[in-house]
N, CA, C and O atoms as CSV, one atom per row, in Angstrom:
chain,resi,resn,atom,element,x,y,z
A,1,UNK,N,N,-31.396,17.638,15.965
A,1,UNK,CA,C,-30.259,16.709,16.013
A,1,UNK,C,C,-29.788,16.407,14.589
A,1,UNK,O,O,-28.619,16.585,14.248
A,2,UNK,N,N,-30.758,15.933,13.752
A,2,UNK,CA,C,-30.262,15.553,12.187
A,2,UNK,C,C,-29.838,16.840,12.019
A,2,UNK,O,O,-28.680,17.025,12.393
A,3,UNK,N,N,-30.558,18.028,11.463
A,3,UNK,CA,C,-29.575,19.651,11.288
A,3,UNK,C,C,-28.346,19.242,11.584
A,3,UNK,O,O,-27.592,18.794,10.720
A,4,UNK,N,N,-27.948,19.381,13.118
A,4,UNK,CA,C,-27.255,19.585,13.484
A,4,UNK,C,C,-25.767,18.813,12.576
A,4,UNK,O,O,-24.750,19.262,12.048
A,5,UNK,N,N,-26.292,17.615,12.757
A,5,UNK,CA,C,-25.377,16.469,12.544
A,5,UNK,C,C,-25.055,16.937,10.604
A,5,UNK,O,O,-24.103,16.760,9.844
A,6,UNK,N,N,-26.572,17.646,10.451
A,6,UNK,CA,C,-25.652,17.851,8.509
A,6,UNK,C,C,-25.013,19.125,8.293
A,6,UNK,O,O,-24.467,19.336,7.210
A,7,UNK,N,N,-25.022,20.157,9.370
A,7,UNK,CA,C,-24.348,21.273,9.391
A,7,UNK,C,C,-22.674,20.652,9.689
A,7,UNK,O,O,-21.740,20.862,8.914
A,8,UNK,N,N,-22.567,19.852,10.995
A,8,UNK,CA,C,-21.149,19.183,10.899
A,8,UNK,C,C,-20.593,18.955,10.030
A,8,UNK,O,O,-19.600,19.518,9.568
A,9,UNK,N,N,-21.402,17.710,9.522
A,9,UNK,CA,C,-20.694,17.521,7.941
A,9,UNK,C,C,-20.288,18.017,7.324
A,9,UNK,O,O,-19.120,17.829,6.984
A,10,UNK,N,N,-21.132,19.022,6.796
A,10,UNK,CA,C,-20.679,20.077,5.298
A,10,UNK,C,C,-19.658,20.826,6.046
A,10,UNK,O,O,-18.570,20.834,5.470
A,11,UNK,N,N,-19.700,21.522,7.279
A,11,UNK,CA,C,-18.441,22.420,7.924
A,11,UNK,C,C,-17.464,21.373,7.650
A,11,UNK,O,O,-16.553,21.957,7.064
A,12,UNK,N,N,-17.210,20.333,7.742
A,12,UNK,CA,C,-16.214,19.688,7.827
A,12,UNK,C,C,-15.483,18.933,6.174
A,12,UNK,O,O,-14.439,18.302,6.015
A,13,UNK,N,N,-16.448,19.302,5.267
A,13,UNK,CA,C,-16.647,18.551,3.930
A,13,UNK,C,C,-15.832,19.810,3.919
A,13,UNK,O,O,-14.657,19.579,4.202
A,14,UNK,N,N,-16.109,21.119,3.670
A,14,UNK,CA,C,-15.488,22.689,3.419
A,14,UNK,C,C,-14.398,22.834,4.075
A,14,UNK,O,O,-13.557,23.639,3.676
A,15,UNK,N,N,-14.241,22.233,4.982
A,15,UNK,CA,C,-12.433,22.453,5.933
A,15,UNK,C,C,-11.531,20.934,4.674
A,15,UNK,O,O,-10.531,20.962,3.956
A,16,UNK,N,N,-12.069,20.363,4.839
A,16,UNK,CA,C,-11.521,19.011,4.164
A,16,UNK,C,C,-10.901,19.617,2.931
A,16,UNK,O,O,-9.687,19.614,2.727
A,17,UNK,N,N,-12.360,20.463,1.618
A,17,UNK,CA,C,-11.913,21.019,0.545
A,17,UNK,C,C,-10.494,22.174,0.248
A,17,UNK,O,O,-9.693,22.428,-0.652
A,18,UNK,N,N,-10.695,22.450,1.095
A,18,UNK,CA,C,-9.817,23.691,1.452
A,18,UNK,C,C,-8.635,23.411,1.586
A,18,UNK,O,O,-7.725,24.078,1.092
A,19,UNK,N,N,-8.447,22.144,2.435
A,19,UNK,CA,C,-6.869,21.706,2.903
A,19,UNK,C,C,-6.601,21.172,1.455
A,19,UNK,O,O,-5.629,21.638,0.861
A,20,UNK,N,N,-7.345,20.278,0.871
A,20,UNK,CA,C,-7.085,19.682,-0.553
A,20,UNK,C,C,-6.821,20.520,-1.670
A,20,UNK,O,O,-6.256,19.960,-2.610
A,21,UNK,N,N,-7.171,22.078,-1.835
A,21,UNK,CA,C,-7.444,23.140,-2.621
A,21,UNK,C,C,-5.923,23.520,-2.065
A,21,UNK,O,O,-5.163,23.687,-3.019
A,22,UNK,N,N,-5.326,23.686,-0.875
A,22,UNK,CA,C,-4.213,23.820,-0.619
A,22,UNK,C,C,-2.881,23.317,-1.025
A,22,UNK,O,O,-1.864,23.996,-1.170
A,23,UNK,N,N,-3.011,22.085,-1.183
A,23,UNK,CA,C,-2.063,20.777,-1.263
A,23,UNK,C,C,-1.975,21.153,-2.892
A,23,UNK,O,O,-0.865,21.215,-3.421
A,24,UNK,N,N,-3.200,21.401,-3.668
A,24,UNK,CA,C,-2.943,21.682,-5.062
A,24,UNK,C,C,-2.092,22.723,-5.327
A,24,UNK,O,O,-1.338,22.794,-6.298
A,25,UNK,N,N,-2.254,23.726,-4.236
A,25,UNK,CA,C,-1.321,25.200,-4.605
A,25,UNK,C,C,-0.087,24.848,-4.649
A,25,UNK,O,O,0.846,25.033,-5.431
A,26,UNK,N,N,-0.286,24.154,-3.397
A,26,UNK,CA,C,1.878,24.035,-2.827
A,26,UNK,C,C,2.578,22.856,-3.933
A,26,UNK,O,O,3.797,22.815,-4.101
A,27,UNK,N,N,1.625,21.918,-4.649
A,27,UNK,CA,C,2.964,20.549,-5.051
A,27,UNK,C,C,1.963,20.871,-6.675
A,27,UNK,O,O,2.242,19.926,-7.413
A,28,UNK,N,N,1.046,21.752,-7.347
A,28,UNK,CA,C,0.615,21.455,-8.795
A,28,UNK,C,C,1.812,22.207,-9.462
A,28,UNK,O,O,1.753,22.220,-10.692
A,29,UNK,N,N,2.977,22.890,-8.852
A,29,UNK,CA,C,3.908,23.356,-9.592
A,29,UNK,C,C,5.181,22.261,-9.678
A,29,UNK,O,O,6.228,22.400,-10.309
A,30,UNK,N,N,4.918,21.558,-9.160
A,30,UNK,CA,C,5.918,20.579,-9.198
A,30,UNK,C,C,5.594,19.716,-9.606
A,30,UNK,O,O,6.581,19.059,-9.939
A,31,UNK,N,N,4.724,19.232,-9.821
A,31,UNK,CA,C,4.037,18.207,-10.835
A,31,UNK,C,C,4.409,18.345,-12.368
A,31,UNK,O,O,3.910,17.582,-13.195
């Protein structure tokens, strides 16, 4: 159950990074 619950997390910490790593691509040229 704990595993489980810290595999969620980090999958979800890594989807989180990604969208944020994104947002830098599309608006750090317009900045």
């Amino acid at each position: 159950m704990y595993v489980f619950k810290c595999f969620v997390s980090e999958s979800n910490f890594k989807l989180l990074y990604g969208f944020l790593i994104r947002n830098l691509e599309l608006f750090g040229p317009s900045i």
